[in-house]
C-alpha positions as a Markdown table, in Angstrom:
| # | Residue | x | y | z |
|---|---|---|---|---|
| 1 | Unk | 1.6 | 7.8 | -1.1 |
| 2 | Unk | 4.0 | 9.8 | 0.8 |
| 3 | Unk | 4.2 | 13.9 | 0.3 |
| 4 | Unk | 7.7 | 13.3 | -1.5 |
| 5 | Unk | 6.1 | 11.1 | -4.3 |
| 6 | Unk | 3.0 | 13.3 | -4.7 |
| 7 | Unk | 5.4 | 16.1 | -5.1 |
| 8 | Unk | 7.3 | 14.6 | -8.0 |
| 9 | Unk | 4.3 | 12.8 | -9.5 |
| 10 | Unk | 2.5 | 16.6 | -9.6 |
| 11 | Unk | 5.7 | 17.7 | -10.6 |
| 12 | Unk | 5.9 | 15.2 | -13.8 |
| 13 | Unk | 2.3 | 15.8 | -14.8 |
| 14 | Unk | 2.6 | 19.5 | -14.5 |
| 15 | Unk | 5.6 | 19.4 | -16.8 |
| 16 | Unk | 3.6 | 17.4 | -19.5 |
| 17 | Unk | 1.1 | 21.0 | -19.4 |
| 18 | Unk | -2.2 | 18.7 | -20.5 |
| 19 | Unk | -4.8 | 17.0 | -18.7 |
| 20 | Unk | -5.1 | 12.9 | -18.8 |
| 21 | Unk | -7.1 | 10.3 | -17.7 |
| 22 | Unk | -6.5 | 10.5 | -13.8 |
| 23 | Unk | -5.8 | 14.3 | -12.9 |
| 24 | Unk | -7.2 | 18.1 | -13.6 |
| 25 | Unk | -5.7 | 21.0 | -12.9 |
| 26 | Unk | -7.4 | 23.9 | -11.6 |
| 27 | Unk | -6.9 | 27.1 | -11.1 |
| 28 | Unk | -8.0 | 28.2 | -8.0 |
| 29 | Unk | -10.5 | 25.9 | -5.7 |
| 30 | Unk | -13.9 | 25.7 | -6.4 |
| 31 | Unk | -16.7 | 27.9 | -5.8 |
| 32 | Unk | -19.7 | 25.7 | -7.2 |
| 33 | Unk | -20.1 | 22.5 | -5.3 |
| 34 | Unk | -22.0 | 20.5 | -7.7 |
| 35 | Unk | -18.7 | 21.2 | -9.8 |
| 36 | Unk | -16.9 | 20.0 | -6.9 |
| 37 | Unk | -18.5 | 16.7 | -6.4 |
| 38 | Unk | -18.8 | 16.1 | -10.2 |
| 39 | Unk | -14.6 | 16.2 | -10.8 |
| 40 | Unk | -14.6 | 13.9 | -7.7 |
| 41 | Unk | -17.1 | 11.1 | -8.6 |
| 42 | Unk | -15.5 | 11.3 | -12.6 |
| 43 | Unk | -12.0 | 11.0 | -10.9 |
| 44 | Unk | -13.5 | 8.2 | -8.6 |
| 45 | Unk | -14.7 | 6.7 | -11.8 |
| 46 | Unk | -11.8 | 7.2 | -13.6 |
| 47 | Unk | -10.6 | 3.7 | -15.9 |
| 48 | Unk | -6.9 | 3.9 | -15.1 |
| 49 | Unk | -7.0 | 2.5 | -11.6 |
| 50 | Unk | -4.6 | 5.0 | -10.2 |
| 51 | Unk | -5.5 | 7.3 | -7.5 |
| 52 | Unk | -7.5 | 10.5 | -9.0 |
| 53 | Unk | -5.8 | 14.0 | -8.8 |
| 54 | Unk | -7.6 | 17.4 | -8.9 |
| 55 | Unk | -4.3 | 19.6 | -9.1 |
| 56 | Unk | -5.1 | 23.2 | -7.3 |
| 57 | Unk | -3.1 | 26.2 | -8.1 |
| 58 | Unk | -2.1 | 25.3 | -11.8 |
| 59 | Unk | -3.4 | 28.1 | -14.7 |
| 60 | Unk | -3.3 | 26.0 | -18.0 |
| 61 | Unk | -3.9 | 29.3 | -19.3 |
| 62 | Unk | -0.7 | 30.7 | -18.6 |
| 63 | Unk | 1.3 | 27.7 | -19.4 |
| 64 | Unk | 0.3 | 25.5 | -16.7 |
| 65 | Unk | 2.1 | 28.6 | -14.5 |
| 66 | Unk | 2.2 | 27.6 | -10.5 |
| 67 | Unk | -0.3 | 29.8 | -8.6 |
| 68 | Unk | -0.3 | 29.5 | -4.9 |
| 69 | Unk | -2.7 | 28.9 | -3.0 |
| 70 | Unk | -3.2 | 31.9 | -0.1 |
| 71 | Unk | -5.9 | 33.4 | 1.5 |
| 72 | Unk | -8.8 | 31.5 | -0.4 |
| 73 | Unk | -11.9 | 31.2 | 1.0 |
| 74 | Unk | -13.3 | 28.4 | -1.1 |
| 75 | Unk | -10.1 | 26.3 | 0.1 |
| 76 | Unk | -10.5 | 22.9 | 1.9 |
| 77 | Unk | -9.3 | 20.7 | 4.0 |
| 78 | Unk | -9.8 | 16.4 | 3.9 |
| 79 | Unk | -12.1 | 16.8 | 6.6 |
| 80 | Unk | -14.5 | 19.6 | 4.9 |
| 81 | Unk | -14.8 | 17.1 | 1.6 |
| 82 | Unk | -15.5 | 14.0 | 4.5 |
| 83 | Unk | -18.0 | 16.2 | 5.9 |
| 84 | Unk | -19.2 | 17.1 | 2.0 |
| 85 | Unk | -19.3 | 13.3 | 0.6 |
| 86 | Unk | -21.0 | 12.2 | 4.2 |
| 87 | Unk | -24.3 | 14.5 | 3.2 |
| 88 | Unk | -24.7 | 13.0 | -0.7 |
| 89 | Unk | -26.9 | 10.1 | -1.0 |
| 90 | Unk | -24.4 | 7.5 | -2.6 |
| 91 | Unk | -25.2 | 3.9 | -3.7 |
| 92 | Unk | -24.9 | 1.6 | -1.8 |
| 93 | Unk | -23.4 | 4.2 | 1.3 |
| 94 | Unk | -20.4 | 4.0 | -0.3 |
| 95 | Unk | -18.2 | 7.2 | -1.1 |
| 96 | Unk | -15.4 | 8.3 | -2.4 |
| 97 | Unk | -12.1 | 8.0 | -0.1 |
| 98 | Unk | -10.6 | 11.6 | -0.6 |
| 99 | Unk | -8.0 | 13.3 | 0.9 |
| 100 | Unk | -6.4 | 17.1 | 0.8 |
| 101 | Unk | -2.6 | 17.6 | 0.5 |
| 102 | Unk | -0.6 | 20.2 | 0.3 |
| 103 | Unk | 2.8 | 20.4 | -1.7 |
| 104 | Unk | 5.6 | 23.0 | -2.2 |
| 105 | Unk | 6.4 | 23.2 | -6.0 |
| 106 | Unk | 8.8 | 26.0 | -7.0 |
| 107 | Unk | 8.7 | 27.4 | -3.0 |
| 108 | Unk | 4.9 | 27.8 | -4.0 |
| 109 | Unk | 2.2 | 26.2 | -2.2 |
| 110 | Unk | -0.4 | 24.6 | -3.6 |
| 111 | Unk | -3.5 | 21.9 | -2.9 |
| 112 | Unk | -3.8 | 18.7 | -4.5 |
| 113 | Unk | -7.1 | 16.6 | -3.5 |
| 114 | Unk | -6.4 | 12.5 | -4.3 |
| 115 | Unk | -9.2 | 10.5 | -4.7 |
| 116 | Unk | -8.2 | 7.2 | -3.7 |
| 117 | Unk | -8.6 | 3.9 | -5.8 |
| 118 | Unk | -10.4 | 1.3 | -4.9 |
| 119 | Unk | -12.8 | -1.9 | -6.4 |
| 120 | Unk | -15.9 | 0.4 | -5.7 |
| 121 | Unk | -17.0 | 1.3 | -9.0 |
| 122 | Unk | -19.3 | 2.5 | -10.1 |
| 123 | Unk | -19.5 | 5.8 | -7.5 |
| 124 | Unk | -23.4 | 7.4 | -8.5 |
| 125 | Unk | -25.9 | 9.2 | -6.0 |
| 126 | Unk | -29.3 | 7.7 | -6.0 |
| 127 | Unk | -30.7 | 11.8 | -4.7 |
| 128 | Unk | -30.0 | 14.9 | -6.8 |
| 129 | Unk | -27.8 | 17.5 | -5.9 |
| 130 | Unk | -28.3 | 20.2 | -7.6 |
| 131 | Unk | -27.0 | 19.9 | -10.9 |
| 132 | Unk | -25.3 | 16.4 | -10.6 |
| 133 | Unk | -27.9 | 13.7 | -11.3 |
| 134 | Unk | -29.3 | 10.4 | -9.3 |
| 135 | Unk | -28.4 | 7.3 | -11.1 |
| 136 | Unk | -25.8 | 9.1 | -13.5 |
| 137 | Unk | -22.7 | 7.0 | -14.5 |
| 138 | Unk | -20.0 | 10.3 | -14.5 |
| 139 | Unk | -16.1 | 8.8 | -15.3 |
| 140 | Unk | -13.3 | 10.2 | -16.3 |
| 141 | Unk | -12.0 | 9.2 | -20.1 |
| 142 | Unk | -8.4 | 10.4 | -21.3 |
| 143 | Unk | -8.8 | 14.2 | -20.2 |
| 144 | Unk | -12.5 | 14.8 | -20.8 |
| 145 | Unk | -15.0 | 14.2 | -17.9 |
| 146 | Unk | -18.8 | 12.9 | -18.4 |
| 147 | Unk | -21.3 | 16.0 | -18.8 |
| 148 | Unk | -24.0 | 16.2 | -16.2 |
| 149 | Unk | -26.5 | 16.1 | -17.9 |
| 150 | Unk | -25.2 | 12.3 | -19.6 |
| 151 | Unk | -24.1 | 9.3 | -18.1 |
| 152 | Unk | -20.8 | 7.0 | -19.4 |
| 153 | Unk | -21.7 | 4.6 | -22.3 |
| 154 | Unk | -23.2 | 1.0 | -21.3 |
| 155 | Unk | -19.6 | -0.8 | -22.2 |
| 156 | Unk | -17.9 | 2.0 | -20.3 |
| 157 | Unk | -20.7 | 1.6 | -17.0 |
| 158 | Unk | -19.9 | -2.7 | -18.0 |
| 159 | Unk | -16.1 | -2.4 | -17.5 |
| 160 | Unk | -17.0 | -0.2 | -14.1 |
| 161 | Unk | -18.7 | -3.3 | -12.8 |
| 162 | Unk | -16.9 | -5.6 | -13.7 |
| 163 | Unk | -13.6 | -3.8 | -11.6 |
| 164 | Unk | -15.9 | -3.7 | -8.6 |
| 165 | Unk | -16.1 | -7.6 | -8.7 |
| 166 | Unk | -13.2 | -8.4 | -10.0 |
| 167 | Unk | -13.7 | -9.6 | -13.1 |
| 168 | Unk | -11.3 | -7.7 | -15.0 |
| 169 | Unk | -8.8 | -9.2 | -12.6 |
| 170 | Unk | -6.4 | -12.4 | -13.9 |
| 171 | Unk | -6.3 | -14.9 | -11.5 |
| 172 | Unk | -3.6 | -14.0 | -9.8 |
| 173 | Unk | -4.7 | -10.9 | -9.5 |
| 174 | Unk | -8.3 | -11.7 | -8.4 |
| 175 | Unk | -6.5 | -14.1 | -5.7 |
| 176 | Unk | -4.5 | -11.1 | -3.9 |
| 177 | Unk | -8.1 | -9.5 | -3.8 |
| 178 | Unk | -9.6 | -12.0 | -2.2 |
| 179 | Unk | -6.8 | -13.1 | 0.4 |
| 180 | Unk | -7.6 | -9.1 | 2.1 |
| 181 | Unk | -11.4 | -10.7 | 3.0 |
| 182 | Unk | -9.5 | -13.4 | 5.7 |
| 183 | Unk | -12.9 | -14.1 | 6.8 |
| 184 | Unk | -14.1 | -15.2 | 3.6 |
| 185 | Unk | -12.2 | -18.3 | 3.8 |
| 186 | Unk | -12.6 | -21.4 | 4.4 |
| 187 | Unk | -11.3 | -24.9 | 6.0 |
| 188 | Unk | -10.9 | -27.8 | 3.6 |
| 189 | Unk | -11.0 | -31.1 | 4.8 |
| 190 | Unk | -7.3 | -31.3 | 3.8 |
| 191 | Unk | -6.3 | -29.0 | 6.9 |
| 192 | Unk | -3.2 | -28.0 | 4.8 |
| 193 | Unk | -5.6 | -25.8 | 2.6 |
| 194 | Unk | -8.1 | -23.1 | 2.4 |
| 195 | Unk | -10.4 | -22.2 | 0.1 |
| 196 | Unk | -12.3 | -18.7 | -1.5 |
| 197 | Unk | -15.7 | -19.3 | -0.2 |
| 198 | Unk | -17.4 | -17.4 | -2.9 |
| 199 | Unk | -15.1 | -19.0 | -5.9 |
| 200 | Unk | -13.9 | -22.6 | -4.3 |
| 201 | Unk | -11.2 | -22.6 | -7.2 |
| 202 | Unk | -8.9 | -20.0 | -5.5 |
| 203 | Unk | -6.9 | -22.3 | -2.9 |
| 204 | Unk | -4.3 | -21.3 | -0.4 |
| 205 | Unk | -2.0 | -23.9 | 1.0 |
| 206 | Unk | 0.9 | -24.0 | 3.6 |
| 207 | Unk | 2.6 | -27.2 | 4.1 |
| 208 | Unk | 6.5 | -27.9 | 5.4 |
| 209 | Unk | 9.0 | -26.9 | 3.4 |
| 210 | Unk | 9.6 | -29.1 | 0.0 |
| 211 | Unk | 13.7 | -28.7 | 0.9 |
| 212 | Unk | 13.1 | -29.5 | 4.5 |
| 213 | Unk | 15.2 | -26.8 | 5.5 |
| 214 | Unk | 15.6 | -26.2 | 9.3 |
| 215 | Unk | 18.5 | -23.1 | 9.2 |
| 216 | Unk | 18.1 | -20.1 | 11.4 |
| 217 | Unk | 17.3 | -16.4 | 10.3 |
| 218 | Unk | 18.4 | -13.4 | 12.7 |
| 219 | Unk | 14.7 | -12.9 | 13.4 |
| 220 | Unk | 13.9 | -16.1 | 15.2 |
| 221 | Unk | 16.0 | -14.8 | 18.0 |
| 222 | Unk | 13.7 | -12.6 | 18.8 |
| 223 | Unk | 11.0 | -14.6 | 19.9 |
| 224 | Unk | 10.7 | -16.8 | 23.4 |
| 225 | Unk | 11.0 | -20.1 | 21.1 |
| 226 | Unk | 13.5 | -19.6 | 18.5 |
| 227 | Unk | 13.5 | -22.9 | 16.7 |
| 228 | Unk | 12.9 | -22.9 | 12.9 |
| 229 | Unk | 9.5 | -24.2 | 11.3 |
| 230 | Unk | 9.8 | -23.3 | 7.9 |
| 231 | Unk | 7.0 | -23.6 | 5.1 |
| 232 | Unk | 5.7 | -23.0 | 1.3 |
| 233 | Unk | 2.6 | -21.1 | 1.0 |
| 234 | Unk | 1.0 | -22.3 | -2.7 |
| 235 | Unk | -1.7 | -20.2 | -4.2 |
| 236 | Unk | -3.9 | -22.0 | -6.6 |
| 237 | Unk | -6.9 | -21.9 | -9.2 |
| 238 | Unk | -7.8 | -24.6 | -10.1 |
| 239 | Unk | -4.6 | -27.3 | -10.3 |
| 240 | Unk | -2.5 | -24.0 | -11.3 |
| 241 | Unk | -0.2 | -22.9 | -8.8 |
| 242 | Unk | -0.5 | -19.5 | -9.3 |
| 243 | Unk | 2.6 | -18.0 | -6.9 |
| 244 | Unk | 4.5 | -19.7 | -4.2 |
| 245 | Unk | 5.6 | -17.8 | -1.2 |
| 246 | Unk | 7.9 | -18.7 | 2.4 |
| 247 | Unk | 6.3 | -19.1 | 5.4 |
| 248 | Unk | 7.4 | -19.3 | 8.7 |
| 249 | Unk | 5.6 | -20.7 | 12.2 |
| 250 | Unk | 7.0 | -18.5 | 14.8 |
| 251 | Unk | 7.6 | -19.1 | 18.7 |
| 252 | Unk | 7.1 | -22.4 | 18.5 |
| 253 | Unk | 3.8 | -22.2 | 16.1 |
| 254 | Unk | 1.9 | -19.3 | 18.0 |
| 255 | Unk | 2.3 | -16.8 | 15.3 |
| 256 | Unk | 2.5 | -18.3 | 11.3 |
| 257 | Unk | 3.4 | -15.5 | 8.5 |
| 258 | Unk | 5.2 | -15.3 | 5.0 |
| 259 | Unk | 8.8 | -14.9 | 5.8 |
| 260 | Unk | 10.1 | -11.2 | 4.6 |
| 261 | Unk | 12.4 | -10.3 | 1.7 |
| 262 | Unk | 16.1 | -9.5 | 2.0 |
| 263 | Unk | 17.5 | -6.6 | 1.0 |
| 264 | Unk | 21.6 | -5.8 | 1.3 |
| 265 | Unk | 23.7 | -2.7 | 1.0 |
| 266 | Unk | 27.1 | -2.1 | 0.5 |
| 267 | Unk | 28.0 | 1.6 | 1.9 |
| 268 | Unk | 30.6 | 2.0 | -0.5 |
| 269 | Unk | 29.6 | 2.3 | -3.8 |
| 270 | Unk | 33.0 | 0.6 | -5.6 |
| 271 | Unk | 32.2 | -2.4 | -4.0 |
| 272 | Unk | 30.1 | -5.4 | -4.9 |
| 273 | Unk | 29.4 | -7.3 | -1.6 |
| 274 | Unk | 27.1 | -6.1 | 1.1 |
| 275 | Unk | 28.2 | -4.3 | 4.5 |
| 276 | Unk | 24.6 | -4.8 | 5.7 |
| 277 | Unk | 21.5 | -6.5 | 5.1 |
| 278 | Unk | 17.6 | -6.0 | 6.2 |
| 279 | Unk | 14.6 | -8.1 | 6.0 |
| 280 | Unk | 11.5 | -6.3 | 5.1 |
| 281 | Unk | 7.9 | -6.0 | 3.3 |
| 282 | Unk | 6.1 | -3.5 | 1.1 |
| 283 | Unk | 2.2 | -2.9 | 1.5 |
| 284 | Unk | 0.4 | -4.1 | -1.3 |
| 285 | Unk | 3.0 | -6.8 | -2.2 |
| 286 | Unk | 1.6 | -10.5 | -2.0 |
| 287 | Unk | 3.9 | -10.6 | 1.0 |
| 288 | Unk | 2.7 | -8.6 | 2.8 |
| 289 | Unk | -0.8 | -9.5 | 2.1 |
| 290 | Unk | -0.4 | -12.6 | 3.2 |
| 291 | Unk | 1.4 | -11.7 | 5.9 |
| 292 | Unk | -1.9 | -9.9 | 6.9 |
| 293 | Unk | -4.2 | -12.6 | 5.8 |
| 294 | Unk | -2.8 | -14.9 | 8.7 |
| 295 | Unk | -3.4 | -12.4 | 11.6 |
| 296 | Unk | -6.1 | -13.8 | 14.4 |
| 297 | Unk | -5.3 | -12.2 | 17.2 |
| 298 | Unk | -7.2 | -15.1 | 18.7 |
| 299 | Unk | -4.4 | -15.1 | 21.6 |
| 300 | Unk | -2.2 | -12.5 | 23.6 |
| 301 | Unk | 0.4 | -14.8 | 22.7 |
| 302 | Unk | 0.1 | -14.6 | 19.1 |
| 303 | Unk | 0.2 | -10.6 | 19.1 |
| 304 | Unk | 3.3 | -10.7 | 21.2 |
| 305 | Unk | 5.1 | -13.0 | 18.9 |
| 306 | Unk | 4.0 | -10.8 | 15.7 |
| 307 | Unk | 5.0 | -7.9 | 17.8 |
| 308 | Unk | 8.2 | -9.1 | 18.6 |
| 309 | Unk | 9.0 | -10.3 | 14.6 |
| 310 | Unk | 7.9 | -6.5 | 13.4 |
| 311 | Unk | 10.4 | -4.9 | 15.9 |
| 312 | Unk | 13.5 | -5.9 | 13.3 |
| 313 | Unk | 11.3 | -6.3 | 10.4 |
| 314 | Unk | 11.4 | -3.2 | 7.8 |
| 315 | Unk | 8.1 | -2.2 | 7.1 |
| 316 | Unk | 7.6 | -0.1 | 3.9 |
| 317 | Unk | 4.9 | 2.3 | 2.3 |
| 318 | Unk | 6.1 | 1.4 | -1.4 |
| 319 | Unk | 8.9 | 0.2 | -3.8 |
| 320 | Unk | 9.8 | 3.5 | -4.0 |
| 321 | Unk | 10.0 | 4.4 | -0.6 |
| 322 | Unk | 12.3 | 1.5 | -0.5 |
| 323 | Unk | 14.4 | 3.1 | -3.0 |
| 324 | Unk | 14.7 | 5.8 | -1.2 |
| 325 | Unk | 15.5 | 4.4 | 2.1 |
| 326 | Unk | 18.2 | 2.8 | 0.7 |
| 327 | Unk | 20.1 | 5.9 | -0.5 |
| 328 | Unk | 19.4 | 7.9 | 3.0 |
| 329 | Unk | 20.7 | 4.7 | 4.8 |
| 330 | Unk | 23.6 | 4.8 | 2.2 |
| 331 | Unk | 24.4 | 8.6 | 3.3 |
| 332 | Unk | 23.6 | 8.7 | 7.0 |
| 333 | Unk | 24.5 | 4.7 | 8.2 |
| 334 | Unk | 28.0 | 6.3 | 9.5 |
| 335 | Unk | 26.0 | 8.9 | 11.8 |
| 336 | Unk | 24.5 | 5.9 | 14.4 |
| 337 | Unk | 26.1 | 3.8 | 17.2 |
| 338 | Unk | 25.7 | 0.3 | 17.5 |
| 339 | Unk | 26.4 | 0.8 | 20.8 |
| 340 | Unk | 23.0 | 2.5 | 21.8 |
| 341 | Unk | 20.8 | -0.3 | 20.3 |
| 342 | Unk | 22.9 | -3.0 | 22.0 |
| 343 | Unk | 20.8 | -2.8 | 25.0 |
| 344 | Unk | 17.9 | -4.2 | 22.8 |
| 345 | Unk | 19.1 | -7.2 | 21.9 |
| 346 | Unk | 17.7 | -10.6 | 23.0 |
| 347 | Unk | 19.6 | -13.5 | 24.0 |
| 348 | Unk | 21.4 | -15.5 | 21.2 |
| 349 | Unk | 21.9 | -19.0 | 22.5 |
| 350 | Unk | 25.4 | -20.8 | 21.7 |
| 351 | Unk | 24.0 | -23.5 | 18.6 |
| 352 | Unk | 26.7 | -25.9 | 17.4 |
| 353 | Unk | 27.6 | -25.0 | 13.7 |
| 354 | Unk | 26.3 | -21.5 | 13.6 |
| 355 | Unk | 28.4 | -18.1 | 13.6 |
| 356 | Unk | 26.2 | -16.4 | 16.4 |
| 357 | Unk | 27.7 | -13.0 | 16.2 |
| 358 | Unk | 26.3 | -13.1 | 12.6 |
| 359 | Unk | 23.0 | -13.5 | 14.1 |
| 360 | Unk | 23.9 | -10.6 | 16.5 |
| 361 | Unk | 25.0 | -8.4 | 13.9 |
| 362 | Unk | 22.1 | -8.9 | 11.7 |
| 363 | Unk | 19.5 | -7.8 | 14.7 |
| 364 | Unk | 21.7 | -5.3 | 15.2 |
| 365 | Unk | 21.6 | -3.5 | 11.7 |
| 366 | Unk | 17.8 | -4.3 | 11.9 |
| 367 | Unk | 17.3 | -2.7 | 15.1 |
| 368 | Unk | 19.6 | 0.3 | 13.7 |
| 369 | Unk | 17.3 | 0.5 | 10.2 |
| 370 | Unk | 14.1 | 0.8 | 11.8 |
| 371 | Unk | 15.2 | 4.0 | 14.1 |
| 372 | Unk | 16.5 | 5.1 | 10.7 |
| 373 | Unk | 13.2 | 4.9 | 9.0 |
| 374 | Unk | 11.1 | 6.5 | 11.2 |
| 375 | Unk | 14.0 | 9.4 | 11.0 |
| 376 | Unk | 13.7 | 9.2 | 7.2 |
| 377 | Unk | 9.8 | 9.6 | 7.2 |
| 378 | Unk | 10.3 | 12.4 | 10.0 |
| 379 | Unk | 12.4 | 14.1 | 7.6 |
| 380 | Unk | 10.6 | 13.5 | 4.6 |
């Protein structure tokens, strides 16, 4: 998440003035640490399966009133609550992920510490410190935190467990969990298909296209072999095809991956059809996590041609980074030249019945985009 969407987000809940079942306001930062590393195992162990928020400089007493945060000395940065989670004896090893941010709300400063989400569950210490016990379930339910002293009711502790191994999970759901283990999978005797090593009903198959299509997208060009090989990646449990996705062997098969969505904008806002167009992925989509799942790196050739398919593939944080893209593209598209990116074009070969200065364009506007979203993050 992005300092822009934190903002808002702390912005919506601070505007609500009540605690809920993944964030806590506080007035000032903490001065006892057990209190400290309570909040951030509850929040860690929170049953929303968002990203846990301990809101700094809010005083619920005053109406949820902004307070900034200056000059205190109990204030901390991501690496002094690393440093913190590294000493506690955890289960397993495992900690929390946590991080420290800092967001303007009303030209007022203040800290915001996000305890990431994740399948861990359940976060307990197996050692005392101080006041927080070993072996103690502590989550977070609605606005109210488990008391130190207590640990989280067995079905609560159940559903915990059950997140960690993803058996709260549909299928499909469990399958996008497993594809981010690559390693964990394994060759069927059927080379079209792999398999979930652990749970042998979750299936992923690529196999040539069921349209036998053989057209040309703008980012073939890119590569030293630019002939199409297109393909449908099926995801199965059981005989259920669970999603089906494009795939695409690149450079002549040295580099396979699920083909990118498209995306078009009209820079008018009266008209209907698009002035440009982009292909891209969004972390966490099944897109892009199958995009990942192929990655060897077995070959220098391999990382070239994946290299050369992300130079004019947009590459985004989150839907609503997307969204926002858009409408800075929308506003500032006018402000860059074609003509300095038209040095970074690769050779489009003359192919009977295709409009190659299409092609040209489209790399273009690609190659265009991705300077403008590393200017958009820059300024955002």
């Amino acid at each position: 998440m992005n300092i822009q969407d934190l903002t808002e987000q702390v912005a919506n809940l601070i505007s609500l003035k009540q605690e809920g079942d993944h964030w806590d306001f506080k007035r000032e930062w903490y001065i006892n640490k057990a209190d400290l590393l309570h909040d951030i195992i509850c929040m860690a162990n929170n049953l929303s399966s968002q990203d846990g928020l301990i809101i700094i400089g809010i005083d619920e007493e005053r109406d949820y009133e902004i307070q900034e945060m200056v000059d205190d000395s109990n204030q901390k940065k991501t690496q002094d609550l690393v440093s913190f989670l590294r000493d506690k004896r955890f289960a397993g090893g495992i900690r929390p992920t946590v991080t420290v941010q800092s967001i303007l709300l009303s030209e007022k400063s203040i800290d915001v510490i996000v305890i990431h989400s994740d399948r861990n569950t359940p976060y307990y210490l197996t050692e005392q410190y101080q006041g927080v016990y070993a072996n103690n379930i502590y989550v977070r339910i609605m606005d109210t935190n488990t008391p130190k002293n207590s640990s989280a009711d067995i079905n609560i502790i159940e559903t915990l467990w059950k997140k960690r191994f993803g058996i709260d999970a549909t299928a499909l759901e469990r399958v996008i969990l497993y594809l981010q283990s690559p390693s964990d999978w394994v060759d069927s005797a059927d080379e079209s298909r792999r398999y979930y090593k652990y749970a042998p009903e979750f299936v992923i198959e690529q196999i040539s296209a069921a349209d036998d299509r053989d057209g040309y997208e703008f980012y073939l060009f890119g590569q030293y072999d630019s002939r199409p090989h297109w393909y449908d990646i099926n995801l199965y449990y059981h005989q259920t095809l669970l999603d089906s996705l494009g795939g695409a062997a690149l450079d002549g098969g040295r580099y396979f991956t699920a083909t990118p969505k498209i995306e078009g904008l009209s820079l008018d806002g009266n008209r209907m059809d698009w002035d440009i167009s982009y292909k891209y992925l969004i972390k966490e989509s099944i897109e892009y996590i199958v995009h990942k799942f192929y990655i060897t790196d077995d070959m220098d050739e391999e990382q070239t041609s994946r290299r050369r398919f992300l130079e004019c593939i947009l590459i985004f944080e989150s839907e609503i980074e997307k969204v926002r893209f858009d409408k800075f593209v929308k506003e500032n598209y006018a402000n860059y030249n074609a003509d300095d990116f038209e040095g970074m074009l690769p050779h489009f070969p003359n192919i009977e019945g295709y409009v190659m200065s299409a092609f040209k364009k489209d790399y273009l506007n690609a190659l265009i985009l991705k300077k403008m979203l590393d200017d958009f993050r820059a300024t955002f």
